[in-house]
N, CA, C and O of each residue as an XYZ file, in Angstrom:
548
protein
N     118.363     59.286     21.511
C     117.715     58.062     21.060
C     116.208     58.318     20.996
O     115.483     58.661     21.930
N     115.794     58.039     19.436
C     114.212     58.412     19.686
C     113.248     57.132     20.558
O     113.716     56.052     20.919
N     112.365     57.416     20.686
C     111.094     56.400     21.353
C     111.082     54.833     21.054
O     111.222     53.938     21.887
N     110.862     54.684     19.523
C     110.927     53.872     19.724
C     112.217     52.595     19.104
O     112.050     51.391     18.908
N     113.285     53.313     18.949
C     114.595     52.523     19.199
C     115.110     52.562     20.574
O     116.205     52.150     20.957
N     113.837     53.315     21.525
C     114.803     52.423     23.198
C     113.513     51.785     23.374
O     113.557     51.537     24.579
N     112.386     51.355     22.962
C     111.231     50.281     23.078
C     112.381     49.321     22.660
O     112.727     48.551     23.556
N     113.322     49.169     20.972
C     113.214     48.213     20.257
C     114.474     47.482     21.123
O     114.674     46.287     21.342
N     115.257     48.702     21.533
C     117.107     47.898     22.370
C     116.241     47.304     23.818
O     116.591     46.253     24.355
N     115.085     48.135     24.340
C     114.940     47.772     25.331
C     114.907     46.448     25.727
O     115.618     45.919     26.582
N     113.864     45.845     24.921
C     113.151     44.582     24.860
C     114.413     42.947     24.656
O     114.244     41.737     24.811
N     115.670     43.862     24.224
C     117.158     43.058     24.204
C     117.673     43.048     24.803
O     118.638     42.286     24.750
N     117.444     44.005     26.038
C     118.509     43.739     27.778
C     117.870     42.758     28.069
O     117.060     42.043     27.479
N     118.319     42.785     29.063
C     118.381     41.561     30.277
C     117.016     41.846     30.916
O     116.846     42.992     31.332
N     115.771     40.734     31.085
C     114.891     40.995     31.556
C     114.966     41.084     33.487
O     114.097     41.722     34.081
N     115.603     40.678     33.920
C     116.101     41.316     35.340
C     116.727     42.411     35.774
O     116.526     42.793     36.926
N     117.543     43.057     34.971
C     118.323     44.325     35.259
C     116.796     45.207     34.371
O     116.538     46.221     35.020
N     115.940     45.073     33.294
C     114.696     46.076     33.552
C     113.940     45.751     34.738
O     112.971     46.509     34.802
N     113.975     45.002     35.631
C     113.272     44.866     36.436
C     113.205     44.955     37.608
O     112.184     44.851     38.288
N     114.981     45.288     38.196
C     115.307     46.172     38.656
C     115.237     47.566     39.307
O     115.069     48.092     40.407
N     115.551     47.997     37.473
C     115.693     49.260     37.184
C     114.393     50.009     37.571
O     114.254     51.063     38.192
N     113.466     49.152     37.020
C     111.883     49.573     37.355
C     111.344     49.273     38.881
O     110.168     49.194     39.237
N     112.210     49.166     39.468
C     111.610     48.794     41.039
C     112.318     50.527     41.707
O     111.821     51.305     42.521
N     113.529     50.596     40.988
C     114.095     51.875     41.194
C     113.077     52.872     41.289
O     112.763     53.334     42.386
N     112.442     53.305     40.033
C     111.845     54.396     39.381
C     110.694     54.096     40.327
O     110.222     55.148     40.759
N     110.000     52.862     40.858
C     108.646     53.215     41.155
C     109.218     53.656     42.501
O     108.201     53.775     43.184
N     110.186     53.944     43.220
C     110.245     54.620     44.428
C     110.100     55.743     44.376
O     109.499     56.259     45.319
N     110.609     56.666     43.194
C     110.966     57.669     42.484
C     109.651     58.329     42.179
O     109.475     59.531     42.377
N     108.716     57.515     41.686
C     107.723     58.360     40.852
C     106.590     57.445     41.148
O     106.516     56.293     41.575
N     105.585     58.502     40.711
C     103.852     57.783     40.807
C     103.656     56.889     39.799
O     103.312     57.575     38.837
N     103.676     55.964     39.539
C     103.088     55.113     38.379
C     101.685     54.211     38.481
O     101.367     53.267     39.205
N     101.043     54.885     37.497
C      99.878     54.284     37.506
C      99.155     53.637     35.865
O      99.051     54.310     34.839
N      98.755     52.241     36.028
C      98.862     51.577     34.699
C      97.748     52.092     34.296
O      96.812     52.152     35.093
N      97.620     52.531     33.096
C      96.317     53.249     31.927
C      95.738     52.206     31.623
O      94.599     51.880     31.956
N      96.896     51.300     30.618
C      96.427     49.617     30.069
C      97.084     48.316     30.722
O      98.266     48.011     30.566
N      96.413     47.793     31.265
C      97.297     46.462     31.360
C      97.620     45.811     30.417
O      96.964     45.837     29.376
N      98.644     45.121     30.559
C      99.035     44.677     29.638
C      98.123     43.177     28.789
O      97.629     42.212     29.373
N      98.153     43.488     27.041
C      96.980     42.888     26.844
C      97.911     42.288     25.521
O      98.917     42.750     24.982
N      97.345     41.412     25.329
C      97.555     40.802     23.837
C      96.882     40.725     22.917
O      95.732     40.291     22.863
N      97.745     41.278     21.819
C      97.037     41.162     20.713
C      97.698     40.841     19.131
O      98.914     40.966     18.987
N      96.930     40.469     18.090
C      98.046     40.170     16.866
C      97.507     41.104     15.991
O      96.351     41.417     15.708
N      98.841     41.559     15.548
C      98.925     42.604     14.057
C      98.893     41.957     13.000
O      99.430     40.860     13.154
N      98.414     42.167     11.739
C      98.775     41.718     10.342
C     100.127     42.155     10.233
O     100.536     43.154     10.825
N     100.742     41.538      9.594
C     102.180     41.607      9.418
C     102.558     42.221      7.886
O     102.521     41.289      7.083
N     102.831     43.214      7.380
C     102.618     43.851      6.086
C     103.490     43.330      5.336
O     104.340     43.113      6.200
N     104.309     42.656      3.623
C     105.160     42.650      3.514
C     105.001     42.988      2.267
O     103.890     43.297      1.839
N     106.442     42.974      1.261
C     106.436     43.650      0.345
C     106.713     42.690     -1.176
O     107.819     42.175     -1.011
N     106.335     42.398     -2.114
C     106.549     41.252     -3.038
C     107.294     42.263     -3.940
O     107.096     43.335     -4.511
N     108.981     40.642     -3.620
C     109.949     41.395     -4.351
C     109.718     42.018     -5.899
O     110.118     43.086     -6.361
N     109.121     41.218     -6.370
C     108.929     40.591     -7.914
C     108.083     42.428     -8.677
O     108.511     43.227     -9.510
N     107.097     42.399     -8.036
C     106.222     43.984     -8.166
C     106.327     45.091     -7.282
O     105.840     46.169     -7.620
N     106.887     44.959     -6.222
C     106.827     45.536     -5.136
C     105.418     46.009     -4.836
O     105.343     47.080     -4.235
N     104.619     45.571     -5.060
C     102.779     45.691     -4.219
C     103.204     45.137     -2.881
O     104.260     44.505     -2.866
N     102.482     45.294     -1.672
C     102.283     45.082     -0.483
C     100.917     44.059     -0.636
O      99.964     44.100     -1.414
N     101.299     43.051      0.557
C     100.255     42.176      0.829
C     100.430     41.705      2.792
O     101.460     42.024      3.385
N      99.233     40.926      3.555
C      99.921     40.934      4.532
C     100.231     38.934      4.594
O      99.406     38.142      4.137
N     100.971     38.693      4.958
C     101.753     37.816      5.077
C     101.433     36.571      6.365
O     101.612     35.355      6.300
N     100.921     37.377      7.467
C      99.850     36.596      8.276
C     100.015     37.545      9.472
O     100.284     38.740      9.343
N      99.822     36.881     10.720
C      99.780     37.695     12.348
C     101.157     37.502     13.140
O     102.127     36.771     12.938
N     100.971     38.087     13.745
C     102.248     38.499     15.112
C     101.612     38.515     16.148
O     100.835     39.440     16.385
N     101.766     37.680     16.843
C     101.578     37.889     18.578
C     102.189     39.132     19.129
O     103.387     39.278     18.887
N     101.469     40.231     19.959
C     102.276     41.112     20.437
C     101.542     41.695     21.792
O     100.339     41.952     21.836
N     102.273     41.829     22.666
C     101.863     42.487     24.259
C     101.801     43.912     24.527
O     102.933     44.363     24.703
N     100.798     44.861     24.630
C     101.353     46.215     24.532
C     101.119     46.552     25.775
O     100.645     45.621     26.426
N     101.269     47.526     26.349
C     100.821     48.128     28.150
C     100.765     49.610     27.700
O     101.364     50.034     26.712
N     100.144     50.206     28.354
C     100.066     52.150     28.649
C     100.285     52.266     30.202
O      99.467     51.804     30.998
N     101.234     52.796     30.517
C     101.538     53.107     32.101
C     101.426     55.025     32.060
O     101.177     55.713     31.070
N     101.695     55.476     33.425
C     101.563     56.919     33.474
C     102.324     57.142     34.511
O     102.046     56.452     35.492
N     103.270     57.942     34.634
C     104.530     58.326     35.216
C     104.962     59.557     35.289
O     105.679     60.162     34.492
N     104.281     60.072     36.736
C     104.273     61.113     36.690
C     103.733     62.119     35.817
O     104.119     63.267     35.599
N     102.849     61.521     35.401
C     101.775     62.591     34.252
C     102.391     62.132     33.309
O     101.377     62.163     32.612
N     103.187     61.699     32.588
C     103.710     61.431     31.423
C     103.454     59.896     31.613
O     103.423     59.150     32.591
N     103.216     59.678     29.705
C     102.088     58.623     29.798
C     103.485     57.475     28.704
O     103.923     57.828     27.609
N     103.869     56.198     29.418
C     104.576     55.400     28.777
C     103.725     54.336     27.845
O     102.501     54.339     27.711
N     104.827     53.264     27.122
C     103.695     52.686     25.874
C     105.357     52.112     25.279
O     106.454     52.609     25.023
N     104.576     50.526     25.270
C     105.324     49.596     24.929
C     104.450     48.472     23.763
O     103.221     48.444     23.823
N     104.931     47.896     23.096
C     104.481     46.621     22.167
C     105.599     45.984     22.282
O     106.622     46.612     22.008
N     105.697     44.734     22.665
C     106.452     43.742     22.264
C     106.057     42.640     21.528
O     104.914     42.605     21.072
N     106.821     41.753     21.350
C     106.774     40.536     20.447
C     106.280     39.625     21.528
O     106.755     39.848     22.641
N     105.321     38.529     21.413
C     104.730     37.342     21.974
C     103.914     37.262     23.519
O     103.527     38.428     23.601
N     103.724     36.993     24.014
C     102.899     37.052     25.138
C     103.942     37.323     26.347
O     104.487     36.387     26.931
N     104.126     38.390     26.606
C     105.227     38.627     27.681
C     104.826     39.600     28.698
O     105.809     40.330     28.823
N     103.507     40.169     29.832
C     103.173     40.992     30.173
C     103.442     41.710     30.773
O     102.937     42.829     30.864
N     104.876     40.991     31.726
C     105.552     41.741     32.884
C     106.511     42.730     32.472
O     106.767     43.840     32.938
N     106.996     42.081     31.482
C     108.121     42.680     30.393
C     107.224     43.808     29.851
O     107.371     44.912     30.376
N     106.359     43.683     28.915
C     105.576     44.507     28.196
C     105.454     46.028     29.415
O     106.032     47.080     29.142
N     104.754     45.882     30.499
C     104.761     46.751     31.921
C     105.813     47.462     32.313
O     105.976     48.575     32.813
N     106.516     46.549     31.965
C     108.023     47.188     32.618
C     108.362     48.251     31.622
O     108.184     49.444     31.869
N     108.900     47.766     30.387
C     109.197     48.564     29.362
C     108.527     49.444     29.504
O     109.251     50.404     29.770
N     107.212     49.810     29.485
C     106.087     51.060     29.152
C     106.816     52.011     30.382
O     107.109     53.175     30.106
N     107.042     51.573     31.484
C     107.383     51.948     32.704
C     108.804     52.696     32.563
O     109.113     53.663     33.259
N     109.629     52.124     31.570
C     110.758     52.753     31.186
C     110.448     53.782     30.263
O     110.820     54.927     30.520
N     109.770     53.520     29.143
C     109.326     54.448     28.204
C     109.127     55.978     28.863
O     109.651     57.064     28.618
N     108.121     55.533     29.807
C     107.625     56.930     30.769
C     108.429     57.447     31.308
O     108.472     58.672     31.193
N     109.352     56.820     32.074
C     110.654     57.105     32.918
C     111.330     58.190     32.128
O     111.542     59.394     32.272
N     111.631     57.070     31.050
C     112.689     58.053     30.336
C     112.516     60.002     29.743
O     113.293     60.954     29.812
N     111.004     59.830     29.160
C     110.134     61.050     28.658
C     110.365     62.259     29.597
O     110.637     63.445     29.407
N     110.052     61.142     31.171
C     109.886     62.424     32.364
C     111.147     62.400     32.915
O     111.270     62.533     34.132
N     112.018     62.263     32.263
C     113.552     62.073     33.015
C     113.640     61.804     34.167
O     113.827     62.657     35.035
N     113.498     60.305     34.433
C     113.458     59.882     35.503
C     114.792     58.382     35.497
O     114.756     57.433     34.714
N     115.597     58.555     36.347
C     116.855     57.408     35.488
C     117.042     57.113     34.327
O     117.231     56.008     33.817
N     116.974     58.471     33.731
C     117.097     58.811     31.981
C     118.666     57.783     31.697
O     118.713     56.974     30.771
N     119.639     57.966     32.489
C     120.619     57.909     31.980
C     121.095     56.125     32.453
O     121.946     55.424     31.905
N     120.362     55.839     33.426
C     120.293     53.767     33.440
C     119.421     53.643     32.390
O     119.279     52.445     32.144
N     118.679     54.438     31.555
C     117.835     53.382     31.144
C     118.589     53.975     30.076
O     119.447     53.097     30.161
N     119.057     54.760     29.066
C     119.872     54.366     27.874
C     121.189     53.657     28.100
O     121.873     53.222     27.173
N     121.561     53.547     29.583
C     122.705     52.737     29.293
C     121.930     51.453     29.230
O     122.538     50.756     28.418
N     120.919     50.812     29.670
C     120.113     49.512     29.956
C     119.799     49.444     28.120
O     120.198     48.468     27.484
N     119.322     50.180     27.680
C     118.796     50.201     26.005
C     120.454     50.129     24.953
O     120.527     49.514     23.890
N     121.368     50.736     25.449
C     122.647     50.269     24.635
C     123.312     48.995     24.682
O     123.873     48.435     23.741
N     123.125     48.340     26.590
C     123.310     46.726     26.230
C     122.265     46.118     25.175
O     122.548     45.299     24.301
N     121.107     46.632     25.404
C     120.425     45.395     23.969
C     120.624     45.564     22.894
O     120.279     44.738     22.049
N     121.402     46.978     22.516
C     121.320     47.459     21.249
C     122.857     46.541     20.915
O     123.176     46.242     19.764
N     123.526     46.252     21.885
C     124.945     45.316     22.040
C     124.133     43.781     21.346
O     124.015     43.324     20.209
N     123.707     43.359     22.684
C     123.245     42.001     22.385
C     122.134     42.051     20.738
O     122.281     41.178     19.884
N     121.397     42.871     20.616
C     120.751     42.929     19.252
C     121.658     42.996     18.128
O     121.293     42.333     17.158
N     122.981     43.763     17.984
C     123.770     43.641     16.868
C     125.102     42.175     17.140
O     125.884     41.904     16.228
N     125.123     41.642     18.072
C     125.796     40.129     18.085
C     124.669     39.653     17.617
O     124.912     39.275     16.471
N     123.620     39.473     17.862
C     122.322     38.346     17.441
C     122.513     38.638     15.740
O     122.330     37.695     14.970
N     122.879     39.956     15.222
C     123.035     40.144     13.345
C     124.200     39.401     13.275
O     124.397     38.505     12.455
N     124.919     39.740     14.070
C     126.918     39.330     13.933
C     126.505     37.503     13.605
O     126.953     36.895     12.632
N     125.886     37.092     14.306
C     125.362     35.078     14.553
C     124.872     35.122     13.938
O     125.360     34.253     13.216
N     123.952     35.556     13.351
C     123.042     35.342     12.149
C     124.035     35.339     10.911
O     124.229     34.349     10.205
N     124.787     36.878     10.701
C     124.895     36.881      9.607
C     126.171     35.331      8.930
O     126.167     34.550      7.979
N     127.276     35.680     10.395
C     128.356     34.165     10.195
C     127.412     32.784      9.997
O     127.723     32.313      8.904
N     126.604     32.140     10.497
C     125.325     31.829      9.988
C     124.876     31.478      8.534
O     124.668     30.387      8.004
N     124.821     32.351      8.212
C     124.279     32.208      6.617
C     125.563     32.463      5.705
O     125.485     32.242      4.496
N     126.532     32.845      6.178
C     128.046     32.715      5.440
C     128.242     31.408      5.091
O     128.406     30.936      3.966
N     128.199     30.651      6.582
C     129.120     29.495      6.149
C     127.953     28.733      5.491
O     128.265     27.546      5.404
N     126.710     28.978      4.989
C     126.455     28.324      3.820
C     125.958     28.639      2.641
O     124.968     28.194      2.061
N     127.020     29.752      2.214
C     127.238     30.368      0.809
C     128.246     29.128      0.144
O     129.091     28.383      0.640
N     127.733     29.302     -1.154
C     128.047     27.767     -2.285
C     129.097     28.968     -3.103
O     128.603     30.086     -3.253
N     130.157     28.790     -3.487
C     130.929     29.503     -4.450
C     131.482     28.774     -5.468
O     132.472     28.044     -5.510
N     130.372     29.219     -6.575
C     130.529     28.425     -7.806
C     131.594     28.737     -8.626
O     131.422     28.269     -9.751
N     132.553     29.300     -8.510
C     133.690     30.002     -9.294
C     134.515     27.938     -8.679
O     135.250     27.271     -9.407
N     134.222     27.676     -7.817
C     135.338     26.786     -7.261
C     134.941     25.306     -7.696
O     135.482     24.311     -7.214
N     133.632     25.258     -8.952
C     132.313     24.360     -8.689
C     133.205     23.555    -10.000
O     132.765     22.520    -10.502
């Protein structure tokens, strides 16, 4: 799993079992925060169907952290003002790099990658049941 598809499953577990997990690792290893966790908003890039030119569309709230773990340096962004979360994650990020409960934290990143593809599964039944089928019109 590259970097940052266990940032993206991460951020879809369960914010108590990362928090946990991360109480684990700091017994385990030196962790020391680079960035606290800070907020900030991105332009949001998007793409116009019609020409396909790029324009940006407006801002995103997002939380990022830099932690250091064992010399290896973690790094998280999430979505909205979340700092503990944001910390934690970076904390996993690092974990994982320096193989440190490499193997809880992709099983911890495959539950969200679970709960992230039910959240498509609801969405997509969702927008099914209000498809119009004009063959029947």
């Amino acid at each position: 799993m590259n970097r940052d598809k266990l940032i993206f499953y991460l951020q879809r577990a369960e914010p108590e079992e990362i928090s946990i997990l991360c109480q684990q690792i700091r017994q385990q290893a030196d962790i020391r925060i680079i960035q606290q966790p800070t907020e900030q908003t991105l332009m949001l890039p998007l793409v116009d169907p019609v020409n396909q030119g790029s324009f940006y569309g407006g801002e995103v709230l997002v939380t990022s952290a830099i932690v250091r773990v064992n010399e290896v340096d973690g790094w998280s962004m999430i979505m909205d003002d979340q700092s503990e979360l944001a910390c934690n994650i970076a904390i996993l990020d690092g974990a994982f790099t320096a193989c440190i409960e490499k193997k809880a934290i992709k099983s911890l990143a495959a539950k969200g990658r679970e709960h992230h593809e039910q959240d498509l599964r609801d969405t997509e039944s969702q927008v099914s049941a209000t498809r119009v089928s004009f063959d029947l019109m």
